[in-house]
RODO-2510 file (C-alpha; in nm, 4 decimals, decimal comma):
residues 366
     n   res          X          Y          Z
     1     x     0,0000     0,0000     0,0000
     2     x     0,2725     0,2526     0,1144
     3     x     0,4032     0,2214    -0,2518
     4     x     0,0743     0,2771    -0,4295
     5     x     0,0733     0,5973    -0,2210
     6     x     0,4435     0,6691    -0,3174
     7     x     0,3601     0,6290    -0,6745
     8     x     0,0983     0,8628    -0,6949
     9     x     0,3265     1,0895    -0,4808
    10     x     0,5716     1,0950    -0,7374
    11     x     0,3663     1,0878    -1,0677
    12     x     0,1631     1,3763    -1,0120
    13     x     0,4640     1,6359    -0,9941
    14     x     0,6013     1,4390    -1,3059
    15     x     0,2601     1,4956    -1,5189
    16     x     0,2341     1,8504    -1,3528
    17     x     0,6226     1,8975    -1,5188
    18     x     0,5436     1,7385    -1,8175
    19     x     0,2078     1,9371    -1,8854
    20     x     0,3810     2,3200    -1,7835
    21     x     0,6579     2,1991    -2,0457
    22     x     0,4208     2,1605    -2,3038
    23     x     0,2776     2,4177    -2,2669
    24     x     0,5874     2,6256    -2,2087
    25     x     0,6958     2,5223    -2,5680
    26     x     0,3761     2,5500    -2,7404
    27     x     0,3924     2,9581    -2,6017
    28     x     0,7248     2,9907    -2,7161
    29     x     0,6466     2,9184    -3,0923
    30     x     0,5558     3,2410    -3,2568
    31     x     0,2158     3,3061    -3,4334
    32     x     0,2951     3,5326    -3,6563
    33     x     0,4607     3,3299    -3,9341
    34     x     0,1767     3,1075    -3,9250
    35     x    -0,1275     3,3466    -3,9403
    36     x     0,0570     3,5188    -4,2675
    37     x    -0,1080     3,2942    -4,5234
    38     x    -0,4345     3,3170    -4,4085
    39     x    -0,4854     3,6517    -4,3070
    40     x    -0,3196     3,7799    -4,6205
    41     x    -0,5860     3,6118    -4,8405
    42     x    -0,8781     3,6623    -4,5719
    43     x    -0,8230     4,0525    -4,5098
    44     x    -0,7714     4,0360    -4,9300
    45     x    -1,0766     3,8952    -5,0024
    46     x    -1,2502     4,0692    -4,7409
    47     x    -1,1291     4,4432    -4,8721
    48     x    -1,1860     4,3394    -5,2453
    49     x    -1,5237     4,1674    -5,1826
    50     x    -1,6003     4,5417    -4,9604
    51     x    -1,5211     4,7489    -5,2953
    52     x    -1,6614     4,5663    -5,5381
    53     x    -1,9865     4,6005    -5,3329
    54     x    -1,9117     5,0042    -5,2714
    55     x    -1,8913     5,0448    -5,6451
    56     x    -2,1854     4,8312    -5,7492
    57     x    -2,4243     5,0498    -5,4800
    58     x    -2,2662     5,3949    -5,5925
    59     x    -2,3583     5,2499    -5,9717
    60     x    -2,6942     5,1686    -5,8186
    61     x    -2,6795     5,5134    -5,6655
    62     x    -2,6720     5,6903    -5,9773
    63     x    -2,9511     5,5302    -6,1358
    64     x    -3,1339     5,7049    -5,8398
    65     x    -2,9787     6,0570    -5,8945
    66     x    -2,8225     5,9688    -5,5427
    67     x    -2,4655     6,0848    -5,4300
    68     x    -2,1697     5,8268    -5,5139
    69     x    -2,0091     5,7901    -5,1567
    70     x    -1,6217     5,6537    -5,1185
    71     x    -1,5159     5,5444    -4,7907
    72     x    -1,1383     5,4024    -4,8411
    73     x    -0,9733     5,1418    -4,5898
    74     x    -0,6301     5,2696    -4,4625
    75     x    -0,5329     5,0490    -4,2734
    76     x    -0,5676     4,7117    -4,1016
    77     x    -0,3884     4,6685    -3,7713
    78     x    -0,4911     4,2965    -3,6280
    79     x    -0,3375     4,1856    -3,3021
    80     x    -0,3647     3,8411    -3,1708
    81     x    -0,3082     3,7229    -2,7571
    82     x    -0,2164     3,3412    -2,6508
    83     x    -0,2709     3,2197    -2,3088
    84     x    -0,2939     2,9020    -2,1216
    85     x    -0,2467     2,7835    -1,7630
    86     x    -0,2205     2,4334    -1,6104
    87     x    -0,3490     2,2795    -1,2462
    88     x    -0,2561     1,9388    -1,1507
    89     x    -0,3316     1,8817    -0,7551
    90     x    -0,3665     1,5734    -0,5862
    91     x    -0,4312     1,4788    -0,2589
    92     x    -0,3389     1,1114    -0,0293
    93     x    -0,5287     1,0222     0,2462
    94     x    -0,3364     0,7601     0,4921
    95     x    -0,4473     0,4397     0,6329
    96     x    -0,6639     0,4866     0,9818
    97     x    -0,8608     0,1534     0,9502
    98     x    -0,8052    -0,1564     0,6674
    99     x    -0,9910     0,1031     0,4328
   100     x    -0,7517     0,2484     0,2237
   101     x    -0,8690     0,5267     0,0603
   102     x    -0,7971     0,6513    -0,2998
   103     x    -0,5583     0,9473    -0,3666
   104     x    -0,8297     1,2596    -0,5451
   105     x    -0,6355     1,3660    -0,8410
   106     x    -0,7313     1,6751    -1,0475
   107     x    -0,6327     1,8495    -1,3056
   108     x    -0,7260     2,1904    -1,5001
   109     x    -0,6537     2,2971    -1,7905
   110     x    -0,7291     2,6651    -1,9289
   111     x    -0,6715     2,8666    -2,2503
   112     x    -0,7550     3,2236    -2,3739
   113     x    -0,6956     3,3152    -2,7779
   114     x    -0,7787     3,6777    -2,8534
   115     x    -0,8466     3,8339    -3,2138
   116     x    -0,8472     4,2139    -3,1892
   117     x    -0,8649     4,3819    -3,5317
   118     x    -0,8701     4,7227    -3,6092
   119     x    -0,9635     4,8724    -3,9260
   120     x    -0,8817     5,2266    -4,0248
   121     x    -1,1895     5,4117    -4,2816
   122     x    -1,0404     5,7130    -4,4680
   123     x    -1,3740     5,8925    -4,6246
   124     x    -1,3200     6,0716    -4,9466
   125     x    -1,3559     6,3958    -5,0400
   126     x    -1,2285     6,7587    -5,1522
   127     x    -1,0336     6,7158    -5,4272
   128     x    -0,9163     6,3820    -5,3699
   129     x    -1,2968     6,2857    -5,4531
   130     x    -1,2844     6,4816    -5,7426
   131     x    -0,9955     6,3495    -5,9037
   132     x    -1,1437     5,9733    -5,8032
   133     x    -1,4807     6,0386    -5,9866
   134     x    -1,4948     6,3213    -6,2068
   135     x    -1,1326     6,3743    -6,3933
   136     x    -1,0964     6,1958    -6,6516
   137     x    -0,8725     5,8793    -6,6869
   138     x    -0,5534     5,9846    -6,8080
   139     x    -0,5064     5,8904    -7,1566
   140     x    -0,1100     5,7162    -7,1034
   141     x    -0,3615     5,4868    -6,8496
   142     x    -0,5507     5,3570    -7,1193
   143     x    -0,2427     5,2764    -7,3586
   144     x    -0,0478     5,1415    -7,0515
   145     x    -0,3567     4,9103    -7,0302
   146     x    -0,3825     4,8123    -7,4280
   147     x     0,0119     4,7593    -7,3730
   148     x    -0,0010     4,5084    -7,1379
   149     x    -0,2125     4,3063    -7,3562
   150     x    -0,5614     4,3321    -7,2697
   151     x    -0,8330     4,3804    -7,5656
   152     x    -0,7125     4,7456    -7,7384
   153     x    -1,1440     4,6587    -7,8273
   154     x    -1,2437     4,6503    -7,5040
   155     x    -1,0683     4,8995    -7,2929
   156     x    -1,1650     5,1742    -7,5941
   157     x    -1,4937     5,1149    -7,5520
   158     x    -1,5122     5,1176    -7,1489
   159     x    -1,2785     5,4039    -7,1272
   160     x    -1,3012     5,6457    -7,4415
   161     x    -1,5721     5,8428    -7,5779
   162     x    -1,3975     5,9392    -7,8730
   163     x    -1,0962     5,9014    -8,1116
   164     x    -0,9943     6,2060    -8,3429
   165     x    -1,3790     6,2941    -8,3362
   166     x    -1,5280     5,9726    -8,3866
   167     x    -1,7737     5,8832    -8,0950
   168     x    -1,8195     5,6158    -7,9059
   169     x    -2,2085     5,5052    -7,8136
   170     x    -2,3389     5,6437    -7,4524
   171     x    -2,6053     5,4928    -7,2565
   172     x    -2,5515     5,7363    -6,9725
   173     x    -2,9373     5,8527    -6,8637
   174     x    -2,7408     6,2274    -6,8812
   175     x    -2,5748     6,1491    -7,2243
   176     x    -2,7108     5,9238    -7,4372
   177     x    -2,6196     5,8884    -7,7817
   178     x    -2,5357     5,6501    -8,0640
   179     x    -2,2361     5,5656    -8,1557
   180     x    -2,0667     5,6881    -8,5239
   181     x    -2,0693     5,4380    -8,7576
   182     x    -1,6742     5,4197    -8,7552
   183     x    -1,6471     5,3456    -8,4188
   184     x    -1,6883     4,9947    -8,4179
   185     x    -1,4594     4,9579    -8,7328
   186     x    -1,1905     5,1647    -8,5938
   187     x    -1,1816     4,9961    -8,2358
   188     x    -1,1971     4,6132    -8,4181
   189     x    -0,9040     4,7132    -8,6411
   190     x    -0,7009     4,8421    -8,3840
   191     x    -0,7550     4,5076    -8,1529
   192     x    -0,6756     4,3163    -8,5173
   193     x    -0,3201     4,5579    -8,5315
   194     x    -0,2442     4,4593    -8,2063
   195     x    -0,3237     4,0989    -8,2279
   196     x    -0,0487     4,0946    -8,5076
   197     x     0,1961     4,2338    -8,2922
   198     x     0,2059     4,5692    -8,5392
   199     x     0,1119     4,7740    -8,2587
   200     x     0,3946     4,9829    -8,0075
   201     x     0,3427     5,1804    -7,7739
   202     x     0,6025     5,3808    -7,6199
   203     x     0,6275     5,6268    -7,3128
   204     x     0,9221     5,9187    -7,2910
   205     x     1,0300     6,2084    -7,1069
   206     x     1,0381     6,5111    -7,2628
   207     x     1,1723     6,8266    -7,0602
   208     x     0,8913     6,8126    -6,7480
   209     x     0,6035     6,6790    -6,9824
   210     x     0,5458     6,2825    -7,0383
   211     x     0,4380     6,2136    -7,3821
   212     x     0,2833     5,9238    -7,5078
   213     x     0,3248     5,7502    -7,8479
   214     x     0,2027     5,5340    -8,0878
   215     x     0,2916     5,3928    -8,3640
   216     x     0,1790     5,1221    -8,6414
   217     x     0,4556     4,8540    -8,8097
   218     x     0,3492     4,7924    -9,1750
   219     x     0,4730     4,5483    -9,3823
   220     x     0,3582     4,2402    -9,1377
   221     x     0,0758     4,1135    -9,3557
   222     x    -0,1276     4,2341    -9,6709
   223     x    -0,4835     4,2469    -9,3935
   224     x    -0,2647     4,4131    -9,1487
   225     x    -0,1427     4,7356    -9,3767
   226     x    -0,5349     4,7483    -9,5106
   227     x    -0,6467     4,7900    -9,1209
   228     x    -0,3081     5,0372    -9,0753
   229     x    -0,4570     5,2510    -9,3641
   230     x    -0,8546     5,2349    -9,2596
   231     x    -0,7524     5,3531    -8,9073
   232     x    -0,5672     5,6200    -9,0547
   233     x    -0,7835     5,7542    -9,3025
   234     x    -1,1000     5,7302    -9,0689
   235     x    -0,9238     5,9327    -8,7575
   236     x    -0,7633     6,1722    -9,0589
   237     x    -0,4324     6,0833    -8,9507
   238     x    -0,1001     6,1487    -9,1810
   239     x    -0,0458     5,8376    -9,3922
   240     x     0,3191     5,8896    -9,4101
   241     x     0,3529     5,9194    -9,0225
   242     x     0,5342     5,7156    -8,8250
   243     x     0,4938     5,7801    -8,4708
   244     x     0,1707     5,9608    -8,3206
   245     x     0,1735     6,1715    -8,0271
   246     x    -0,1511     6,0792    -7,8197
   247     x    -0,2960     6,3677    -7,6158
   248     x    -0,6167     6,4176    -7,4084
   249     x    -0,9235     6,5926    -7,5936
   250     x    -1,2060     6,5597    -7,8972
   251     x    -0,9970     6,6465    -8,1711
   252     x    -0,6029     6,6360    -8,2745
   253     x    -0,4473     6,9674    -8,3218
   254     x    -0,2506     6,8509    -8,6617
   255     x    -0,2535     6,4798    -8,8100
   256     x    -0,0040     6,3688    -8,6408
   257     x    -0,1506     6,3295    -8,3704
   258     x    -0,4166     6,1075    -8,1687
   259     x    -0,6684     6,2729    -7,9248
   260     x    -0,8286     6,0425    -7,6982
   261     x    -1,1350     6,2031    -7,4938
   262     x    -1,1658     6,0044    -7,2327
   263     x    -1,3710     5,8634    -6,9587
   264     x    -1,4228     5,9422    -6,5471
   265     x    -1,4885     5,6991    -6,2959
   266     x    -1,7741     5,8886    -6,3024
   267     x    -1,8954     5,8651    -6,6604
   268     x    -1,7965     5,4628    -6,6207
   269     x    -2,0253     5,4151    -6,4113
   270     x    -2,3141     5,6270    -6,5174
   271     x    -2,3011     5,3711    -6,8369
   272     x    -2,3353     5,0688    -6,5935
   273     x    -2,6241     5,2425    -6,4436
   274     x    -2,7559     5,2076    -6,7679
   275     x    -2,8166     4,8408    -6,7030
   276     x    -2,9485     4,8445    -6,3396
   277     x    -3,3162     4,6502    -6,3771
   278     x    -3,5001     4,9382    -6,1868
   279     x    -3,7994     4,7710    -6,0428
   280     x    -4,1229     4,9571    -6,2122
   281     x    -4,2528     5,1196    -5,9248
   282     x    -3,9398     5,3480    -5,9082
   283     x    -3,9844     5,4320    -6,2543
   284     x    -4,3799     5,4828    -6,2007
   285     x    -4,2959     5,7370    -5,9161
   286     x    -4,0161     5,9065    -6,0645
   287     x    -3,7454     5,8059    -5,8000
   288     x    -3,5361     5,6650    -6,0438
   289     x    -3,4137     5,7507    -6,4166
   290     x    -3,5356     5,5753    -6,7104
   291     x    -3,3223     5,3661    -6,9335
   292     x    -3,2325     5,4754    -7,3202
   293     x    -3,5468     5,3319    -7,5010
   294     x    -3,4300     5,0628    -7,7624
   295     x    -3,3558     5,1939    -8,0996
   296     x    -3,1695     5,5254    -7,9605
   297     x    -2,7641     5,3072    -7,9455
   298     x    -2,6559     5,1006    -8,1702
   299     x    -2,5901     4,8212    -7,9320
   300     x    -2,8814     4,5916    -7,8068
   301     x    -2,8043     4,6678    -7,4440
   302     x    -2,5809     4,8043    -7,1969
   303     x    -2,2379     4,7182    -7,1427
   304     x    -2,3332     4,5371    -6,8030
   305     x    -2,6392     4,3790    -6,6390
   306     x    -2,7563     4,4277    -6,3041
   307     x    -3,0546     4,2444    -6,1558
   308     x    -3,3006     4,3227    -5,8944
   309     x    -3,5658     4,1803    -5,6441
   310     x    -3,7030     4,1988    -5,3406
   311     x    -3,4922     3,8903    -5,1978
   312     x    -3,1553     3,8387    -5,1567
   313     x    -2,9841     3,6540    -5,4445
   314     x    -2,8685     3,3307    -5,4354
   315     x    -2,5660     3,2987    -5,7242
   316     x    -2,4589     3,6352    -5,7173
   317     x    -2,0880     3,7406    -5,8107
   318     x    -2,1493     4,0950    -5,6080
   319     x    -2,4710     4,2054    -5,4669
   320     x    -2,6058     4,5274    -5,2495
   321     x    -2,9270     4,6280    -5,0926
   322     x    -3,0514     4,9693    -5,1633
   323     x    -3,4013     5,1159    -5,0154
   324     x    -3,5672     4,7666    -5,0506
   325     x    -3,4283     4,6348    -5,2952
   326     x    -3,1475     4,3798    -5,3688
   327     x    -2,9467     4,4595    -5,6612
   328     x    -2,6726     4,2286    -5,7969
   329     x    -2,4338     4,1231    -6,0871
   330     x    -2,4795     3,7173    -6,1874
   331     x    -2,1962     3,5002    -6,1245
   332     x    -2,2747     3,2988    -6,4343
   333     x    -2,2329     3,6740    -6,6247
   334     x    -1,9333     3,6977    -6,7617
   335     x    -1,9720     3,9727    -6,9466
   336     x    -2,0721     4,1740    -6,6554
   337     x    -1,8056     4,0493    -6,4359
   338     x    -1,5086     4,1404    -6,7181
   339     x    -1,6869     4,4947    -6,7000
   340     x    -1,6248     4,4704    -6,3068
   341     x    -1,3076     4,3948    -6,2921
   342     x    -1,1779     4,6292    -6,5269
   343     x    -1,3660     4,8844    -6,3487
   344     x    -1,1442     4,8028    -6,0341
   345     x    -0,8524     4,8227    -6,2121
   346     x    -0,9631     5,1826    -6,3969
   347     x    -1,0547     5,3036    -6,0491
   348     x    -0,7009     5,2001    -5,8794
   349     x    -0,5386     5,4340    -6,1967
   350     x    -0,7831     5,7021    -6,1981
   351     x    -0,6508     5,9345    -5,9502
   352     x    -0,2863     5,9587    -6,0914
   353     x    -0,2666     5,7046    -6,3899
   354     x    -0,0895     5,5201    -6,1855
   355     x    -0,2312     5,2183    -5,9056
   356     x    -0,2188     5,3542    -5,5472
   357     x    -0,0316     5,2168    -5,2575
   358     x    -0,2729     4,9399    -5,1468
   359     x    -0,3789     4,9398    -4,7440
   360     x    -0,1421     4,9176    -4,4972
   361     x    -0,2033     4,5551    -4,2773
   362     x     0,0048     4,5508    -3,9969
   363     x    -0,0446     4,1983    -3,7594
   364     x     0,1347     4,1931    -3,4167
   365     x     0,1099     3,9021    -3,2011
   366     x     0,1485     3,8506    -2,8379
***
């Protein structure tokens, strides 16, 4: 019996030892290597998915003659506490009778983990709203963007309302207008020159101005010097020129030269409102615009879809609630979505022509 007691005497400071040094190690590994990959994505994903859903309700907004509102995040700051503690008692009773009693073990264990984020909102406004929504995108923004290889197509028609004078089609409630017949042609041949590699563009420094240029590499095919001359001739431009300086504006002050009149964040997405599904009521009772009756663009419907109901969506890529209604892009949309994304990217470049520095995310753990 005495060594029954002895045993328990001596195994309950060994599993007390062995439990503190457990514990001691486990509080000596650092968290902060380990909570990099996932709060990178999470706070990622969570300050994307948060923009996408400001711009889709400021579209939204429009559509109701309501004021766009920005409200930036500055920073993320995201500190994280460990604790634990360990209790291991037991107690022996001794022998008074031939009743032995049992030793009365116990043993606690206790932990605390603590999340505290905090999030920094920078509204906007004064002229940092002003060059964010209503000046337009700087033309080198839009070449930098054909440049890098997306659809020269695609990013005209988002982000230009004209070329030398030709203009694209508006289905802004405030502006809307066909576009010119050449339009279309010029855009498709210029995403056909740059497909064949016979398009360059070039940025240079010039005393304190930055100049854009452009220029066209003939000779590549027979189709390719037919689209070269049809751009040319359409936008009036020199046919002996070789390299085009590209400036802001309606029209070119000499033919050698390309004038791109570009779009705001704010004329962006005054076209998407075009495509908000405003329920009828709103249009009944004159609290929201009316959409360009069919017939008045040349193109069968807006450059982006939004739906509405009165319930919340259930296979939505982005959706808001405004008044009392959900409003929402489809997931299975992909037209809508490219429209999206490149109005995120436009957005990032609008201020400067150049992308921002992104939120600061600083993650200290105790």
């Amino acid at each position: 019996m005495r060594n029954t007691i002895s045993e328990a005497l001596y195994a309950a400071p060994r599993l007390t030892a062995a439990l503190a040094a457990a514990l001691l190690m486990v509080g000596c590994q650092s968290m902060g290597p380990g909570t990099v990959p996932r709060d990178r994505t999470n706070y990622a994903d969570a300050i994307a998915g948060s923009w996408k859903e400001q711009a889709l309700l400021n579209v939204v907004r429009l559509r109701y003659f309501d004021t766009p509102v920005l409200l930036d995040v500055s920073s993320v700051i995201s500190s994280y506490t460990l604790q634990g503690e360990v209790n291991a008692q037991q107690r022996v009773y001794g022998s008074s009778s031939s009743i032995v009693k049992e030793p009365i073990r116990s043993l606690g264990i206790s932990g605390t983990y603590t999340d505290r984020p905090t999030i920094t909102y920078t509204p906007v406004s004064g002229k940092k709203y002003s060059e964010s929504l209503l000046r337009p995108i700087p033309p080198q923004a839009v070449l930098a963007m054909i440049q890098a290889g997306h659809p020269a197509d695609f990013i005209l028609s988002l982000a230009v309302r004209g070329i030398n004078g030709v203009f694209n089609y508006s289905a802004s409630p405030a502006r809307t207008r066909p576009e010119d017949e050449a339009f279309r042609r010029v855009i498709n041949a210029i995403r056909r020159i740059q497909q064949a590699e016979a398009l360059d563009v070039r940025f240079e420094k010039r005393g304190a101005e930055d100049v854009s240029l452009i220029s066209f590499h003939q000779g590549i095919s027979p189709s390719v010097d037919k689209d070269i001359r049809f751009v040319k001739e359409t936008l009036k431009i020199d046919p002996d020129s070789k390299e085009l300086a590209v400036t802001f504006g309606s029209a070119p002050r000499g033919r050698g030269e390309i004038a791109l009149l570009t779009r705001s964040m704010w004329e962006i997405m005054a076209e998407l409102s075009a495509g908000v599904e405003v329920p009828q009521q709103d249009l009944a009772d004159g609290s929201a615009t009316a959409a360009p009756a069919p017939g008045t663009t040349r193109r069968e419907m807006p450059i982006a879809h939004i739906y509405s109901s009165t319930e919340p969506p259930q296979d939505a890529y982005i959706a808001v609630r405004y008044q009392d209604h959900w409003f929402w892009i489809s997931n299975r949309d992909l037209k809508s979505k490219r429209v999206f994304t490149f109005l995120m990217v436009f957005s990032s470049i609008a201020e400067t022509g150049a992308a921002p520095q992104i939120p600061v995310v600083t993650i200290p753990a105790n």
